[in-house]
C-alpha positions as CSV (number, residue, x, y, z in Angstrom):
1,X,-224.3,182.5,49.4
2,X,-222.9,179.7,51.3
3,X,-224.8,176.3,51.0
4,X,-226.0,174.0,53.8
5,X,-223.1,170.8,53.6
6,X,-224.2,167.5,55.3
7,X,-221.3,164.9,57.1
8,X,-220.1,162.4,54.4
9,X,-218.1,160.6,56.6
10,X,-218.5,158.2,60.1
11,X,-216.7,160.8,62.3
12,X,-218.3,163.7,61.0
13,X,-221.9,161.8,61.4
14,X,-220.9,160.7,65.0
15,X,-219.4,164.7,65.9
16,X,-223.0,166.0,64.2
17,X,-225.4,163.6,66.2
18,X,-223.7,164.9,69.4
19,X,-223.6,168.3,68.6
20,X,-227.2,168.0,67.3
21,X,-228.5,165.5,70.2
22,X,-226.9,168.0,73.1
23,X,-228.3,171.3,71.7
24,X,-231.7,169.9,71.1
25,X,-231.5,168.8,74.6
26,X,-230.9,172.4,76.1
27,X,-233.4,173.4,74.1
28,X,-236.2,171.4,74.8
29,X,-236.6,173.3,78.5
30,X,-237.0,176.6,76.8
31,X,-237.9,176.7,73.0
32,X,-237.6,173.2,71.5
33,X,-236.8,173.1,67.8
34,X,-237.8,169.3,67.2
35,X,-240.4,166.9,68.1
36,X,-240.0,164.2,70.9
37,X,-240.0,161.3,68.7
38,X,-237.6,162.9,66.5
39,X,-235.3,163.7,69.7
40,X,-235.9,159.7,70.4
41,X,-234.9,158.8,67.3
42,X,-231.9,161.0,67.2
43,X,-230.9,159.6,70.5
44,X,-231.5,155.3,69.4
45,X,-230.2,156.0,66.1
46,X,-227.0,157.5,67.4
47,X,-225.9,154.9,70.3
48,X,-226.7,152.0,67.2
49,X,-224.4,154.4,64.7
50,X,-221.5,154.6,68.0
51,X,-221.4,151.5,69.2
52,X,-221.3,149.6,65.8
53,X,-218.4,152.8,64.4
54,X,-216.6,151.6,68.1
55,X,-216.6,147.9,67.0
56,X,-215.7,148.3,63.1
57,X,-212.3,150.2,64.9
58,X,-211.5,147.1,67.0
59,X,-212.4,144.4,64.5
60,X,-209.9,146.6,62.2
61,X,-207.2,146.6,64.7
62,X,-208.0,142.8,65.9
63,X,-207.1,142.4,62.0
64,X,-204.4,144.3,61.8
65,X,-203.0,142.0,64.3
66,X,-203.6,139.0,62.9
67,X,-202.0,140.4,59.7
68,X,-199.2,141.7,61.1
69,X,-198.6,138.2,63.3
70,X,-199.3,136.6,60.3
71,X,-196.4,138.6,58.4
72,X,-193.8,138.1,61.1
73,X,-194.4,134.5,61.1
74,X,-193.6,134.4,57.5
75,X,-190.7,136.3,57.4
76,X,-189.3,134.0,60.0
77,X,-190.0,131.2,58.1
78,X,-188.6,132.7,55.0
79,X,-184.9,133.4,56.8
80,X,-185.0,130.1,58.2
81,X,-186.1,128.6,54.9
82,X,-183.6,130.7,52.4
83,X,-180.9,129.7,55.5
84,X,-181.7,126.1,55.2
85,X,-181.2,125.9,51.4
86,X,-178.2,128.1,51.7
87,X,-176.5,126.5,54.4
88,X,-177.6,122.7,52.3
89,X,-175.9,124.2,49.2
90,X,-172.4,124.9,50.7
91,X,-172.6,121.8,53.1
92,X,-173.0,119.5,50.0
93,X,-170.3,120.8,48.1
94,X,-168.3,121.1,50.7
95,X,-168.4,117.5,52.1
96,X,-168.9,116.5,48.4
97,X,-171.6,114.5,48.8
98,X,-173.5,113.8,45.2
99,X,-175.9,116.5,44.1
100,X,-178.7,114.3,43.9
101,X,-179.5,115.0,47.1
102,X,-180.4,118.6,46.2
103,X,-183.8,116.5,44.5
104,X,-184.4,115.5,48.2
105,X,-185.7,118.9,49.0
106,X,-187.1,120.2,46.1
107,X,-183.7,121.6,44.3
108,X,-182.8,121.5,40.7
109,X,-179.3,119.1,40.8
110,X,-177.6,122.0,39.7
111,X,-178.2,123.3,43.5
112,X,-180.3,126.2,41.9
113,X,-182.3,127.7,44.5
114,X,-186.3,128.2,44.3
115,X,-188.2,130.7,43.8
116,X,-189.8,132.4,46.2
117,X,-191.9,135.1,45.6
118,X,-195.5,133.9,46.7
119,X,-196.6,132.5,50.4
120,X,-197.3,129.3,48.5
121,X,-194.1,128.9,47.8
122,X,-192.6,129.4,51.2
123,X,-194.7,127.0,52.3
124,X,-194.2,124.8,49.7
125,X,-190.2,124.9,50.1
126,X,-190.6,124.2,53.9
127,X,-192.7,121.4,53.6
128,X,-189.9,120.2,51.2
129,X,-187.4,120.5,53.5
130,X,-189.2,118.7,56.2
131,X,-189.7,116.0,54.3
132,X,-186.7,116.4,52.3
133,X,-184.3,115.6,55.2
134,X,-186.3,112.9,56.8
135,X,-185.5,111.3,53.4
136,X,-181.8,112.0,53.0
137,X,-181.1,110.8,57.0
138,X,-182.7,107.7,55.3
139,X,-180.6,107.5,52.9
140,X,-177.5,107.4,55.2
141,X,-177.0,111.9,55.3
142,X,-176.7,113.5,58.1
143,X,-179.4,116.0,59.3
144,X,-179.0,119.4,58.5
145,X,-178.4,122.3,61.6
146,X,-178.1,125.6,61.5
147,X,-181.0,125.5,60.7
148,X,-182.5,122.3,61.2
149,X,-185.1,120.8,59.9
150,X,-186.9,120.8,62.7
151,X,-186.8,124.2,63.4
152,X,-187.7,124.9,59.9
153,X,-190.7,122.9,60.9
154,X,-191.5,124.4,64.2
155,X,-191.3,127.9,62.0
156,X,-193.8,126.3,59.6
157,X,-196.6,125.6,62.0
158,X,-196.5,128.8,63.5
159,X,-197.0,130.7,59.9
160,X,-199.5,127.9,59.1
161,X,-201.4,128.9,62.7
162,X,-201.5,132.7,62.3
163,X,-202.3,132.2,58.3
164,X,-205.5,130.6,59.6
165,X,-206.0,133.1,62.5
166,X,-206.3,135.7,59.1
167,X,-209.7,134.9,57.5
168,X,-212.1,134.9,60.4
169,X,-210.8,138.3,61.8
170,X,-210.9,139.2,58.1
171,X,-214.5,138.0,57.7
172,X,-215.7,139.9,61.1
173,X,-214.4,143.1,60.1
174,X,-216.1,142.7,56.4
175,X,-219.7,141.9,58.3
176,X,-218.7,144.8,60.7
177,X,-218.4,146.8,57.5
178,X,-221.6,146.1,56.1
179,X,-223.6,146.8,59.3
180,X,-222.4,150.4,59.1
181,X,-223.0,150.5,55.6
182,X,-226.6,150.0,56.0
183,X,-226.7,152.2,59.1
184,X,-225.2,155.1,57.0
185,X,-228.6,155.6,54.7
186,X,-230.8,156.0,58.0
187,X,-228.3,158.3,59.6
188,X,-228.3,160.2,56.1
189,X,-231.7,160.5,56.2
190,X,-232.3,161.3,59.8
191,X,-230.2,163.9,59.9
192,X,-232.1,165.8,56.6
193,X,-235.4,164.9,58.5
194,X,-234.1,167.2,61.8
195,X,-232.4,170.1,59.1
196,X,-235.6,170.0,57.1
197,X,-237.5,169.7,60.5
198,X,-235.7,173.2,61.9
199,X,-236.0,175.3,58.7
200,X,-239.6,174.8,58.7
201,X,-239.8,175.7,62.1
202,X,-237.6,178.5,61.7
203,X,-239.0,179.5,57.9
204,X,-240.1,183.2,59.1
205,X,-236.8,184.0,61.0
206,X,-234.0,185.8,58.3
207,X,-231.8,183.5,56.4
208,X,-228.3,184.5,58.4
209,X,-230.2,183.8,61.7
210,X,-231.3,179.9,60.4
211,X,-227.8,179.3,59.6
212,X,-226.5,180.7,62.5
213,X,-229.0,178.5,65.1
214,X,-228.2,175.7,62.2
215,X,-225.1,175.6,63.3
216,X,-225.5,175.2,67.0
217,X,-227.0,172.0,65.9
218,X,-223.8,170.9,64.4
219,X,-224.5,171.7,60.8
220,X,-221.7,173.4,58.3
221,X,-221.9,175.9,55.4
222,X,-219.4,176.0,52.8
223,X,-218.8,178.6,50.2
224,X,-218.3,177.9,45.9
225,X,-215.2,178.7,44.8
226,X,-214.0,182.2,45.5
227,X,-217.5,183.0,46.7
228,X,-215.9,183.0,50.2
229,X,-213.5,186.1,49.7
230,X,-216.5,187.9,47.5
231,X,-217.9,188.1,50.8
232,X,-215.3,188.7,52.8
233,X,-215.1,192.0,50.0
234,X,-218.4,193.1,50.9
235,X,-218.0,192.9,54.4
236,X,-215.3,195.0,54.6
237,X,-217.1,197.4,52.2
238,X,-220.0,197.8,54.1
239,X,-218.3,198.1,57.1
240,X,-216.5,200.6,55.5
């Protein structure tokens, strides 16, 4: 026999509220199944459940945006910073100047280049480098192009920017989150009050017809396990 199966997710809670909400309005001219104040409820609890499903999907995507600004930004930085390093290595072998200079901007004297494998540390290297060639211009160097150091630095405060523009998008979505949370236990609720509600007021009609006018109200029956084809079996018998 199948058994009565309730939404377990946001879509299919919004999809039964409007199913349920429209058919208990057609209803309610000729043989209404539920009670005005449940109708009410129905109706405030569903506009609160939309409108609050409609904003967790745009604080996600105003998040994903950040994110994904945020992650463009630091791949920028990084080919600018793994450039800069690159381009500093042959440069100072090239013109021979003394590897000390590799010190400057954070590199071993042996011109080995950091690791990056961490934000941090791409951070950490460009700030190095900023600082690193105002040093070595000091010292009588010339100032590294292709990149520059500037440009390193211009790539730096854009990552730094859209890093920060991260955690409050972050944080609205997480509140967002927990709204719906809560809102899920009353919609659970509500929507066992109205199947409860219509079973009792439909306890003397046969079981097949209750799950058939169940269903105009949006509700769903599954079968168990190979129950389903049993009764296909016996359908076909007695038609038969």
């Amino acid at each position: 026999m199948p058994y009565l199966s309730y939404p377990n997710s946001d879509a299919q809670r919004i999809t039964f509220m409007r199913i349920s909400l429209s058919t208990a309005k057609n209803d309610a001219a000729a043989k209404p199944l539920l009670p005005d104040d449940l109708m009410m409820n129905l109706e405030n609890v569903a506009t609160a459940y939309n409108a609050t499903y409609d904003l967790l999907n745009s604080s996600l995507s105003h998040r994903q945006k950040e994110v994904r600004e945020k992650n463009e930004a630091m791949s920028s930085l990084s080919i600018n910073v793994r450039d800069f390093f690159a381009v500093l290595k042959r440069r100072t072998y090239r013109k021979e100047h003394p590897t000390e200079i590799f010190r400057l901007y954070g590199i071993l004297s042996d011109g080995e280049l950091p690791k990056i494998s961490r934000e941090a540390d791409l951070l950490v290297a460009a700030e190095a480098i900023v600082f690193g060639d105002k040093k070595a211009v000091e010292s009588g160097y010339p100032a590294m192009s292709n990149p520059s150091a500037s440009e390193v630095q211009e790539k730096l405060v854009a990552a730094r920017k859209e890093i920060s523009e991260v955690a409050p998008a972050d944080r609205v979505y997480n509140e967002v989150q927990k709204d719906l949370e809560m809102q899920r236990g009353s919609v659970d609720e509500l929507i066992r009050e109205i199947s409860d509600t219509i079973q009792f007021v439909l306890r003397k009609h046969s079981v097949s017809n209750i799950r058939r006018i169940m269903r105009t109200y949006g509700f769903t029956y599954r079968y168990l396990k190979g129950e389903k084809q049993k009764a296909e079996v016996l359908k076909e018998k007695q038609e038969v």
